[in-house]
N, CA, C and O atoms as CSV, one atom per row, in Angstrom:
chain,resi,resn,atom,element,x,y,z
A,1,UNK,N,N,23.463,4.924,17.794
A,1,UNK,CA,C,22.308,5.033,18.647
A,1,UNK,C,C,21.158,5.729,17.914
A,1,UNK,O,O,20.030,5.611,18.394
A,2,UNK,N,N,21.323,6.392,16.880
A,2,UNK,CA,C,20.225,7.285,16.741
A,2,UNK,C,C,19.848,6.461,15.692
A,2,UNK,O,O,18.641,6.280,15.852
A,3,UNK,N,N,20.251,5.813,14.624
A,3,UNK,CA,C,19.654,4.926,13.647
A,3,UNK,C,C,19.031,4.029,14.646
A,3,UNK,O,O,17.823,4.256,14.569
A,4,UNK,N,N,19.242,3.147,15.522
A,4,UNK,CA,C,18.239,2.434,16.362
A,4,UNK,C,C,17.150,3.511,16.495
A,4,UNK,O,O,16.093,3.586,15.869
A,5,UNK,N,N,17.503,4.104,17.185
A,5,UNK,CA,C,15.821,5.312,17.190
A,5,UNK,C,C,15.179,5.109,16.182
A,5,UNK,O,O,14.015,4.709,16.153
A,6,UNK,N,N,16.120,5.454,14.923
A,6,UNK,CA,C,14.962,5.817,13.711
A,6,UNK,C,C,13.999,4.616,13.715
A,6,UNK,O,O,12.803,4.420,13.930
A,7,UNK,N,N,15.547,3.608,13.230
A,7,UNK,CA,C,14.786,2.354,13.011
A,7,UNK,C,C,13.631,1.864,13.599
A,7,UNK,O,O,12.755,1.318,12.928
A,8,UNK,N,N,13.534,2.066,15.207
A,8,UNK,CA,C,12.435,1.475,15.985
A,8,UNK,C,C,11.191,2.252,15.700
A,8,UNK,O,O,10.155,1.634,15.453
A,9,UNK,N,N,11.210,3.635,15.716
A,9,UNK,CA,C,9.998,4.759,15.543
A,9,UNK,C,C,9.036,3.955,13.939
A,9,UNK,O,O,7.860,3.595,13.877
A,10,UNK,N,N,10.133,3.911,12.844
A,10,UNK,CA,C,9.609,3.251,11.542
A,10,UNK,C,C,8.997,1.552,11.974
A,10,UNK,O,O,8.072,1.329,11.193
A,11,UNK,N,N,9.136,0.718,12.620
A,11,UNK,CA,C,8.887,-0.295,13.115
A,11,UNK,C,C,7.624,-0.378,13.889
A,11,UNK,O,O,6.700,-1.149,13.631
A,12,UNK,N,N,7.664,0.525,14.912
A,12,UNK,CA,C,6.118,1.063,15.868
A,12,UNK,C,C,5.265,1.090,14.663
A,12,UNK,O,O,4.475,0.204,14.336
A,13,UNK,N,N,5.570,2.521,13.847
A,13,UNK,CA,C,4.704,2.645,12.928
A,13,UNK,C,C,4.120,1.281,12.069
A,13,UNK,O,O,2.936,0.958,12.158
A,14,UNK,N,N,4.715,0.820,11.556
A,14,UNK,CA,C,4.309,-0.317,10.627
A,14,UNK,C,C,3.081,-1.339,11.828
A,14,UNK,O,O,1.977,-1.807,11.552
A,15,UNK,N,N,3.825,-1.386,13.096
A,15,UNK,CA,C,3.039,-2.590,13.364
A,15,UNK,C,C,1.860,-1.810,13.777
A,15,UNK,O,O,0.914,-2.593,13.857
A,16,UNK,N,N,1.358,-0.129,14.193
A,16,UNK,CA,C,0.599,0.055,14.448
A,16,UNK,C,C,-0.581,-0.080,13.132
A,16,UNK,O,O,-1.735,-0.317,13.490
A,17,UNK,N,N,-0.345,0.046,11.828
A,17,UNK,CA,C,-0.667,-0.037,10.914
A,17,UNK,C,C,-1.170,-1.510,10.580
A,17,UNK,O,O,-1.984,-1.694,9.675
A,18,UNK,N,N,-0.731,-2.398,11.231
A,18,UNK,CA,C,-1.124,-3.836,10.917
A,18,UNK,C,C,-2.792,-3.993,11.675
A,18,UNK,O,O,-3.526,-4.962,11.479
A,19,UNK,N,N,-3.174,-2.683,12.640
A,19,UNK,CA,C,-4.216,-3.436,13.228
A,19,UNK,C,C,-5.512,-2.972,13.083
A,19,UNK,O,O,-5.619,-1.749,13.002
A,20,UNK,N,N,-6.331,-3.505,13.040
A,20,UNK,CA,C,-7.827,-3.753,12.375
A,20,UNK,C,C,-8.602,-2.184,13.270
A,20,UNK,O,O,-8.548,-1.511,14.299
A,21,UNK,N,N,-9.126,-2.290,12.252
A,21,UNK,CA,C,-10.376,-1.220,12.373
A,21,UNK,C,C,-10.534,-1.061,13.973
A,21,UNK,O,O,-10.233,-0.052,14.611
A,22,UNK,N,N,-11.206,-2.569,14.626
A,22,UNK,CA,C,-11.627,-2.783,16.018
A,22,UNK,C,C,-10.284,-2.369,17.155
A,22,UNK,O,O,-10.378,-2.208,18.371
A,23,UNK,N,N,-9.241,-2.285,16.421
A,23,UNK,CA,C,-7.954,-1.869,17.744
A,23,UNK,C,C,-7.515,-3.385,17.462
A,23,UNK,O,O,-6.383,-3.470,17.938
A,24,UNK,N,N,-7.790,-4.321,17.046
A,24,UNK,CA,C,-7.206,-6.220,17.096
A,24,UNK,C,C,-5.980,-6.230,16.411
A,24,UNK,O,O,-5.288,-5.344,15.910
A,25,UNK,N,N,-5.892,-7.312,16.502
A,25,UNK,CA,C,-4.040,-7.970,15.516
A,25,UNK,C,C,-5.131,-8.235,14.472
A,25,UNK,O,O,-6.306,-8.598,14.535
A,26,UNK,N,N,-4.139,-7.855,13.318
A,26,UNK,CA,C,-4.128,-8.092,11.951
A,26,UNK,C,C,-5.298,-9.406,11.878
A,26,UNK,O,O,-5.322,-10.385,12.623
A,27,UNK,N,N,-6.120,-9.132,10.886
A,27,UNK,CA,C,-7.018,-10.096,10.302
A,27,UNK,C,C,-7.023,-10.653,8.967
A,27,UNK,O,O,-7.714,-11.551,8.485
A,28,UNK,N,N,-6.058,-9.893,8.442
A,28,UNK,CA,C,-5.516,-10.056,7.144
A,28,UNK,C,C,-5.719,-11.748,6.873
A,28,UNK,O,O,-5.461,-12.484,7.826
A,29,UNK,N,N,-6.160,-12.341,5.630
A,29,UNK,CA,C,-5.924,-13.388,5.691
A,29,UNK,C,C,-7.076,-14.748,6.504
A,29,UNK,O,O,-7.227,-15.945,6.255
A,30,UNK,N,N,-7.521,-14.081,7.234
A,30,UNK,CA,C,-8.541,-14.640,8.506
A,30,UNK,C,C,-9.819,-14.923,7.893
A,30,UNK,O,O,-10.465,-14.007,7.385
A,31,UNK,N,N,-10.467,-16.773,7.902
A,31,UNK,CA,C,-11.411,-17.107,7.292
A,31,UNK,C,C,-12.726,-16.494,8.025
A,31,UNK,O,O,-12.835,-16.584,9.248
A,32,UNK,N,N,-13.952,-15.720,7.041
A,32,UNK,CA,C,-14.905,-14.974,7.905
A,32,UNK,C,C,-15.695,-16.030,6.890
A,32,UNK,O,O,-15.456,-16.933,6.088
A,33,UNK,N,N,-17.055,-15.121,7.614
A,33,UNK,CA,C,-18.602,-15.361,6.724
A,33,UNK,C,C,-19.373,-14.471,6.588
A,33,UNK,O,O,-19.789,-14.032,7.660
A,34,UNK,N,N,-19.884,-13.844,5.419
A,34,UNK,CA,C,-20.703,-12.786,5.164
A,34,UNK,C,C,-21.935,-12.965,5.073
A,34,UNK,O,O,-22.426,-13.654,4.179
A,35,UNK,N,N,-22.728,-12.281,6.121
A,35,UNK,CA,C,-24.091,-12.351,6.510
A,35,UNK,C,C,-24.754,-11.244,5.191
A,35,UNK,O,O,-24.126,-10.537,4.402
A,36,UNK,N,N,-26.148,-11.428,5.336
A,36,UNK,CA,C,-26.767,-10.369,4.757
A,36,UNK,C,C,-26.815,-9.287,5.184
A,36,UNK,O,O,-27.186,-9.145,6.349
A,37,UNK,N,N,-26.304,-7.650,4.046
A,37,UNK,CA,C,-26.524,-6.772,4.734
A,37,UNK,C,C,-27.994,-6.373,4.596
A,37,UNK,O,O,-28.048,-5.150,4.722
A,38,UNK,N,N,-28.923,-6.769,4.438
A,38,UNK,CA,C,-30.200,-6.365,4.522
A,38,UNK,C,C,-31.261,-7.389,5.321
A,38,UNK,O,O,-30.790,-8.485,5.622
A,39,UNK,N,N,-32.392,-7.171,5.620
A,39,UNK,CA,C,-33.059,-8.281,6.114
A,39,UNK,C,C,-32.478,-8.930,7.435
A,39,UNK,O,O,-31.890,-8.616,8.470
A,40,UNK,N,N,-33.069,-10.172,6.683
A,40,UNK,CA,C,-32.732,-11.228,8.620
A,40,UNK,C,C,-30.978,-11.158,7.808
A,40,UNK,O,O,-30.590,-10.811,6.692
A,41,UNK,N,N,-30.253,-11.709,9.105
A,41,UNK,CA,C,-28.737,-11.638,9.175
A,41,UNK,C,C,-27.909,-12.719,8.794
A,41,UNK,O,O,-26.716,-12.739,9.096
A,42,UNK,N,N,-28.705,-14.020,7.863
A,42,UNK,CA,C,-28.075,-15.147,7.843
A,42,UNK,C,C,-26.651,-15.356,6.580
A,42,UNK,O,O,-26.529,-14.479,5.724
A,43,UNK,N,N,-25.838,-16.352,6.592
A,43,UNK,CA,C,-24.746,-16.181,5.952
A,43,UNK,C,C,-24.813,-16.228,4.499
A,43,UNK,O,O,-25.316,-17.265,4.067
A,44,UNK,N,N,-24.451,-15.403,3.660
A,44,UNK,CA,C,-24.789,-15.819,2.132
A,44,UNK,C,C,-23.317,-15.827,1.359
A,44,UNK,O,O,-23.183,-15.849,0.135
A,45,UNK,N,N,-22.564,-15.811,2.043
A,45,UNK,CA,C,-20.923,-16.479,1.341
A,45,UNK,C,C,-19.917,-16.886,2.718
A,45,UNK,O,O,-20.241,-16.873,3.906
A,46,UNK,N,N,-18.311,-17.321,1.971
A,46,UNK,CA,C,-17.576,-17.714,3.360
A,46,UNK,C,C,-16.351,-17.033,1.935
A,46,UNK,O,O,-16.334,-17.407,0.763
A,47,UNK,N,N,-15.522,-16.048,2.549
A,47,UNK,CA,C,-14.507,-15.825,2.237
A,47,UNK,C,C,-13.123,-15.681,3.215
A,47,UNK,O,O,-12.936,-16.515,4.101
A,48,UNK,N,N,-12.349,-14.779,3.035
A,48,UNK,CA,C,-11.446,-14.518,3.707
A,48,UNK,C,C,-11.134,-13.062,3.632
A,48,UNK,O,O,-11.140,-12.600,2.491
A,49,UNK,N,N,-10.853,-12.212,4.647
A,49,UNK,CA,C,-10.479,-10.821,5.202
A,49,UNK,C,C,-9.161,-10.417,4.397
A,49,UNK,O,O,-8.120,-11.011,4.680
A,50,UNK,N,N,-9.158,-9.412,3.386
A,50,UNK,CA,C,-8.012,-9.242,2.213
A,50,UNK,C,C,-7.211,-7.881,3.310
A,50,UNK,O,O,-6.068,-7.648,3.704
A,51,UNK,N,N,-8.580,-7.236,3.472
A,51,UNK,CA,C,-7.705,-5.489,4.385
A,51,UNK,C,C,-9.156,-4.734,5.252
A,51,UNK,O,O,-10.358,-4.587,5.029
A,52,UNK,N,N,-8.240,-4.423,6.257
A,52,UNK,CA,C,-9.541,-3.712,7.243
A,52,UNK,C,C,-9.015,-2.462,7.001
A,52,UNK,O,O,-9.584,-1.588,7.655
A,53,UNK,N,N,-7.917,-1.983,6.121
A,53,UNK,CA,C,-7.534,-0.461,6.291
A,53,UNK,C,C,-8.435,0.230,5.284
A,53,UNK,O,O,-8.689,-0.262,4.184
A,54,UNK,N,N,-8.937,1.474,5.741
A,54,UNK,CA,C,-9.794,2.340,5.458
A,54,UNK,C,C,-9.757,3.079,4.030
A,54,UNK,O,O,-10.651,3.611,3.372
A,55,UNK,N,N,-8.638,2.941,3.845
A,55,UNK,CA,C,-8.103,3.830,2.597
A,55,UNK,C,C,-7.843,3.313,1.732
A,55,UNK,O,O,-7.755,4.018,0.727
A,56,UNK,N,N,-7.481,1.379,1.518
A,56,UNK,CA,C,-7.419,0.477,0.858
A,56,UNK,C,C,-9.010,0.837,-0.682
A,56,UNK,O,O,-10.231,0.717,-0.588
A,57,UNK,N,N,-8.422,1.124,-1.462
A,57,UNK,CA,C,-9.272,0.633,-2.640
A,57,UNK,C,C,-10.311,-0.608,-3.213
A,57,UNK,O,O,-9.807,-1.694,-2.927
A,58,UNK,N,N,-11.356,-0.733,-3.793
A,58,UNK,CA,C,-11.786,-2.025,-4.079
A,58,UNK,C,C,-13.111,-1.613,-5.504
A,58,UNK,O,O,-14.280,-1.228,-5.469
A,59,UNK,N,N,-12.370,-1.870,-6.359
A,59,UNK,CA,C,-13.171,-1.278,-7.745
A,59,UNK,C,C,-12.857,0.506,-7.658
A,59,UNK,O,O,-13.680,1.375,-7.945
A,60,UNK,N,N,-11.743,0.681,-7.284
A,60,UNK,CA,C,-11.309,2.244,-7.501
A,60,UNK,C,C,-12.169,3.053,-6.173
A,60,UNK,O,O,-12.151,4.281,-6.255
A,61,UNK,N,N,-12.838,2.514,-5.090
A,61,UNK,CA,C,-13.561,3.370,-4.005
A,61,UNK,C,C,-13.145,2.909,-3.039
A,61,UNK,O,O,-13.157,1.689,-2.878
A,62,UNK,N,N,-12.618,3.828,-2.042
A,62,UNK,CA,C,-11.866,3.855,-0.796
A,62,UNK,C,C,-13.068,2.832,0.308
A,62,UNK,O,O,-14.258,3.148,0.339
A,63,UNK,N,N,-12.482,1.526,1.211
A,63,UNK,CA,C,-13.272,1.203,1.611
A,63,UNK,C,C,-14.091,1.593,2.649
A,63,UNK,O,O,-15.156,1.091,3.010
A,64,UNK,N,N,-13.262,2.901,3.262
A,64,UNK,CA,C,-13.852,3.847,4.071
A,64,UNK,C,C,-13.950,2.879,5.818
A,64,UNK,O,O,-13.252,1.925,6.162
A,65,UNK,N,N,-14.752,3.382,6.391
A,65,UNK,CA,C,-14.888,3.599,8.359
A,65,UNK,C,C,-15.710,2.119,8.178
A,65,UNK,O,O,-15.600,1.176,8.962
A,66,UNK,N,N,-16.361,2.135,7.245
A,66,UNK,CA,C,-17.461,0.722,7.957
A,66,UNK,C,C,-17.532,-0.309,7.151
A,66,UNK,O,O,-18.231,-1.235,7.564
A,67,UNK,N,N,-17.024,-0.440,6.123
A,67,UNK,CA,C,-16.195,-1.810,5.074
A,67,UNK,C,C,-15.184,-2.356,5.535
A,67,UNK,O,O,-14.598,-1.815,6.473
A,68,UNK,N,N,-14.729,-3.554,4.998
A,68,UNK,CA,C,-13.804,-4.281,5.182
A,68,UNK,C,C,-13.518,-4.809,3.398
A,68,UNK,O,O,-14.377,-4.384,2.626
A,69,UNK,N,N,-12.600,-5.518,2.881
A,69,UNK,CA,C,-12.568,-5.721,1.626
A,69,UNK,C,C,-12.409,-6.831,2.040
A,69,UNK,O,O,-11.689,-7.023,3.020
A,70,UNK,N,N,-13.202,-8.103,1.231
A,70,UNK,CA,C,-12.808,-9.561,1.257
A,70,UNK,C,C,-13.429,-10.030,-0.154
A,70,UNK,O,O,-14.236,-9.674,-1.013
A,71,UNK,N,N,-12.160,-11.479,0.299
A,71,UNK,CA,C,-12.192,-12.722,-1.017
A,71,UNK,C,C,-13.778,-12.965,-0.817
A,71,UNK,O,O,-14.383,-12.649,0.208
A,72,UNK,N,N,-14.286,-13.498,-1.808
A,72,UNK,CA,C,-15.299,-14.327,-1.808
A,72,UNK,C,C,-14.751,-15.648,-2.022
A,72,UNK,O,O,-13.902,-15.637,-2.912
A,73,UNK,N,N,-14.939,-16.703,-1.539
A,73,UNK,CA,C,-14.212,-17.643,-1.618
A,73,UNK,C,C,-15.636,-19.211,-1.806
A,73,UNK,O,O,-15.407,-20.322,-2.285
A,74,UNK,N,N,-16.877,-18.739,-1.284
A,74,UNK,CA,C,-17.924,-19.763,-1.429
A,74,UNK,C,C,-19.141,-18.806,-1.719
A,74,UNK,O,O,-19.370,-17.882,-0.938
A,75,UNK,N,N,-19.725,-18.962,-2.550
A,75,UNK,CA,C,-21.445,-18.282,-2.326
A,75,UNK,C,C,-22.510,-19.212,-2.069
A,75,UNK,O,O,-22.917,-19.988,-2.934
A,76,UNK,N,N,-23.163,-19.132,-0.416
A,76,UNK,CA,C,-24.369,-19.977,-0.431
A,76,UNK,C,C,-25.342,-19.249,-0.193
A,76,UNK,O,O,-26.145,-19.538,0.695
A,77,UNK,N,N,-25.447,-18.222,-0.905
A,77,UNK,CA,C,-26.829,-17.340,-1.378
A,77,UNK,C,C,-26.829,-16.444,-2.137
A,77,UNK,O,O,-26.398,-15.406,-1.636
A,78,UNK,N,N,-27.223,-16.353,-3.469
A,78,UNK,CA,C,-26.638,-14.821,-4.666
A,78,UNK,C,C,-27.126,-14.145,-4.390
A,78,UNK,O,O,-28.240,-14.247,-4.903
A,79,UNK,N,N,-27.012,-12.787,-3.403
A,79,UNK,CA,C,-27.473,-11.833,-3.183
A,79,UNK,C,C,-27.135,-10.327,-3.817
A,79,UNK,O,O,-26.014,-10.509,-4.294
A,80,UNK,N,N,-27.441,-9.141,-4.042
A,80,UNK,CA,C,-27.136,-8.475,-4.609
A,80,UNK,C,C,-25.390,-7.744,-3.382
A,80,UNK,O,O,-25.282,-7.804,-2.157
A,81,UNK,N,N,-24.801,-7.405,-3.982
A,81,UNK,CA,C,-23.518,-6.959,-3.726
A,81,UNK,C,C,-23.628,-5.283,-2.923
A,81,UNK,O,O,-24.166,-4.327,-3.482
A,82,UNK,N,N,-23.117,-5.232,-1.799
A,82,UNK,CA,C,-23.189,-4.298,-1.169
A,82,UNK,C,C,-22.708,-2.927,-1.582
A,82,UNK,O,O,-23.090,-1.826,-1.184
A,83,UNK,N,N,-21.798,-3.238,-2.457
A,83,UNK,CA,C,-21.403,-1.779,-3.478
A,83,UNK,C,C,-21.382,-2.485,-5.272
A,83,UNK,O,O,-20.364,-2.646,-5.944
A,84,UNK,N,N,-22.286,-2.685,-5.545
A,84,UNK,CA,C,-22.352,-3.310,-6.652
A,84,UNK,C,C,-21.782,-2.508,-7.890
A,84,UNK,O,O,-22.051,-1.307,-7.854
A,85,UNK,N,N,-20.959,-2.988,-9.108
A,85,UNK,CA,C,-20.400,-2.118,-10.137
A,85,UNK,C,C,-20.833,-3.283,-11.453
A,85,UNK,O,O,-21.217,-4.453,-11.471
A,86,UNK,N,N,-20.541,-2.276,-12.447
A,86,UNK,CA,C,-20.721,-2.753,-13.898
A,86,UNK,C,C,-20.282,-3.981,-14.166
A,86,UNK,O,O,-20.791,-4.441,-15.188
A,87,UNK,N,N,-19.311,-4.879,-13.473
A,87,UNK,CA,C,-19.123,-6.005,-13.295
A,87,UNK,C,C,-19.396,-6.683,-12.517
A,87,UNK,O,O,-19.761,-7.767,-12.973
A,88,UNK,N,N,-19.424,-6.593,-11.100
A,88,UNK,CA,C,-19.907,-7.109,-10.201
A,88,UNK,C,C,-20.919,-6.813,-9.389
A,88,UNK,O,O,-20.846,-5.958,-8.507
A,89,UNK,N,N,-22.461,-7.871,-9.773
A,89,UNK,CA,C,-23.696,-7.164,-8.872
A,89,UNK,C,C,-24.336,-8.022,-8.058
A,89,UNK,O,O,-25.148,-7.732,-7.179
A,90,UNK,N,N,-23.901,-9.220,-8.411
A,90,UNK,CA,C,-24.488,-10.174,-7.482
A,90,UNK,C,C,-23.033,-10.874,-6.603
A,90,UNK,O,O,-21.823,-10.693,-6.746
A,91,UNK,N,N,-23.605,-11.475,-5.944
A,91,UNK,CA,C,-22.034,-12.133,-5.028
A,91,UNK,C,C,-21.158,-13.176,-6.153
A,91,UNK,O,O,-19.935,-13.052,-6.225
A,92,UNK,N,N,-21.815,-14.102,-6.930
A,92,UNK,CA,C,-21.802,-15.112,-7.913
A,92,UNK,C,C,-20.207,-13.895,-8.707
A,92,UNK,O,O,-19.015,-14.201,-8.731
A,93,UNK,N,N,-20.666,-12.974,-9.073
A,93,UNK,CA,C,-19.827,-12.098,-9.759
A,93,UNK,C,C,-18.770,-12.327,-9.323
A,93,UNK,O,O,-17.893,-12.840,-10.018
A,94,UNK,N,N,-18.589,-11.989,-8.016
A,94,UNK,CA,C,-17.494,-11.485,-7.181
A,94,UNK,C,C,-16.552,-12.808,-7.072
A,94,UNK,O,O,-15.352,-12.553,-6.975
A,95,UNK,N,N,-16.968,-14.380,-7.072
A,95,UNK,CA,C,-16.517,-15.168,-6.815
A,95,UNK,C,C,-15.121,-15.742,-6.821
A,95,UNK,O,O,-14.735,-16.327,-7.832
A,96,UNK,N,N,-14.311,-15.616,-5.735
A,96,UNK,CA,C,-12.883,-15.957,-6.532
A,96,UNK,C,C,-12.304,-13.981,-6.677
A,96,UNK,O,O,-11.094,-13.810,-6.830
A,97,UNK,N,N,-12.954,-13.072,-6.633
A,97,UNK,CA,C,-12.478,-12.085,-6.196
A,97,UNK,C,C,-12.845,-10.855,-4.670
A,97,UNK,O,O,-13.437,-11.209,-3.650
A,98,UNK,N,N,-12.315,-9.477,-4.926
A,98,UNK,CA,C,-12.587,-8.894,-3.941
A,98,UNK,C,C,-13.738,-7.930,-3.860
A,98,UNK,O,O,-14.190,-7.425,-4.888
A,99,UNK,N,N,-14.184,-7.685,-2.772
A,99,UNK,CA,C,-15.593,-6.979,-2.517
A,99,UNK,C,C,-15.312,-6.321,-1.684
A,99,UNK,O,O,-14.543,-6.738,-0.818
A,100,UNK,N,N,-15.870,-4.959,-1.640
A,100,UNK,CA,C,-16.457,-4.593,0.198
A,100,UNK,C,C,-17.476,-5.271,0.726
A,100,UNK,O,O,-18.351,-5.744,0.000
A,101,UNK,N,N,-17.493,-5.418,2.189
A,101,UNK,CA,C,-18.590,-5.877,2.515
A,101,UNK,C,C,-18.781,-5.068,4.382
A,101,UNK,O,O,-17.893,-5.060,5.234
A,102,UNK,N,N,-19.817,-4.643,4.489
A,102,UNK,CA,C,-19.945,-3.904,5.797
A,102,UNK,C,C,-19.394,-4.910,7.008
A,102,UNK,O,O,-19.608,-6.046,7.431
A,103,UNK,N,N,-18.471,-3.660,7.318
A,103,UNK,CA,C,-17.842,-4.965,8.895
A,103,UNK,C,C,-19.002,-5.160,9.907
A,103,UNK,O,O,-18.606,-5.620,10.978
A,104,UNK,N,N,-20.181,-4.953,9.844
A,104,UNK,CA,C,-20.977,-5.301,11.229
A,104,UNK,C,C,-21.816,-6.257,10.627
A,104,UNK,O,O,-22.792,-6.671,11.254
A,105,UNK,N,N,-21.529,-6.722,9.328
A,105,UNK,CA,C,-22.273,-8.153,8.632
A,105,UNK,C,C,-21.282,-8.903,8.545
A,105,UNK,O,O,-21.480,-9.831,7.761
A,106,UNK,N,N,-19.876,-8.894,9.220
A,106,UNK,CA,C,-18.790,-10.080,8.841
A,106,UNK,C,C,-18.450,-10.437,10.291
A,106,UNK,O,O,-17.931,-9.696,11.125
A,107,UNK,N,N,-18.955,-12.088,10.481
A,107,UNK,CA,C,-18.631,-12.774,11.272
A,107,UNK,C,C,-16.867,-13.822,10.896
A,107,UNK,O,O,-16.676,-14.763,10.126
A,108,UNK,N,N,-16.001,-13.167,11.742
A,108,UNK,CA,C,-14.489,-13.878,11.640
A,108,UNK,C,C,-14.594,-15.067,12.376
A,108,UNK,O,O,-15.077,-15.042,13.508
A,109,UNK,N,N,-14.107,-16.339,11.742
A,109,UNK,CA,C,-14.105,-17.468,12.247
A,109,UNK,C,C,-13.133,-17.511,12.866
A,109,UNK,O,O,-12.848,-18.530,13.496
């Protein structure tokens, strides 16, 4: 009986851990579109949602309370990169890899 306990307490945990920033089920994986974070709000890539967890890394910097990390997977506008580094400064860079990008500029399809 008490290994069921454990077991279930370690289980809660994990799935509470699966869920997004917003309180949602896992987005992991989930095709979005990244708007501009500056200016008017229109879409300037289409990737996919890699991690909404906060503490997740992306070029060695924690993505913190108001990032999300995603694929770039299309660029239809080279805009400069929302945390831009020595390798990656425009979206074009990023292409085919991972970015932060502010969650209140990512529309989930």
């Amino acid at each position: 009986m008490f290994i069921l306990l454990v077991y279930k307490s370690i289980e809660e945990e994990d799935n509470h851990g699966d869920k997004g920033l917003n309180g949602s089920d896992n987005l992991q994986s989930k095709k979005c579109k990244l708007l501009r974070w500056f200016g008017k709000d229109d879409v300037v890539a289409n990737g996919e949602i890699a991690s909404t967890n906060p503490t997740d890394l992306v070029h060695h910097v924690p993505l913190g309370n108001e990032c999300w990390r995603v694929w770039v997977t299309e660029v239809v506008d080279n805009v400069t990169l929302y945390r831009p580094t020595r390798e990656h400064f425009l979206l074009e860079d990023a292409l085919g890899s991972t970015i932060a990008w502010p969650l209140k500029y990512i529309k989930v399809d």
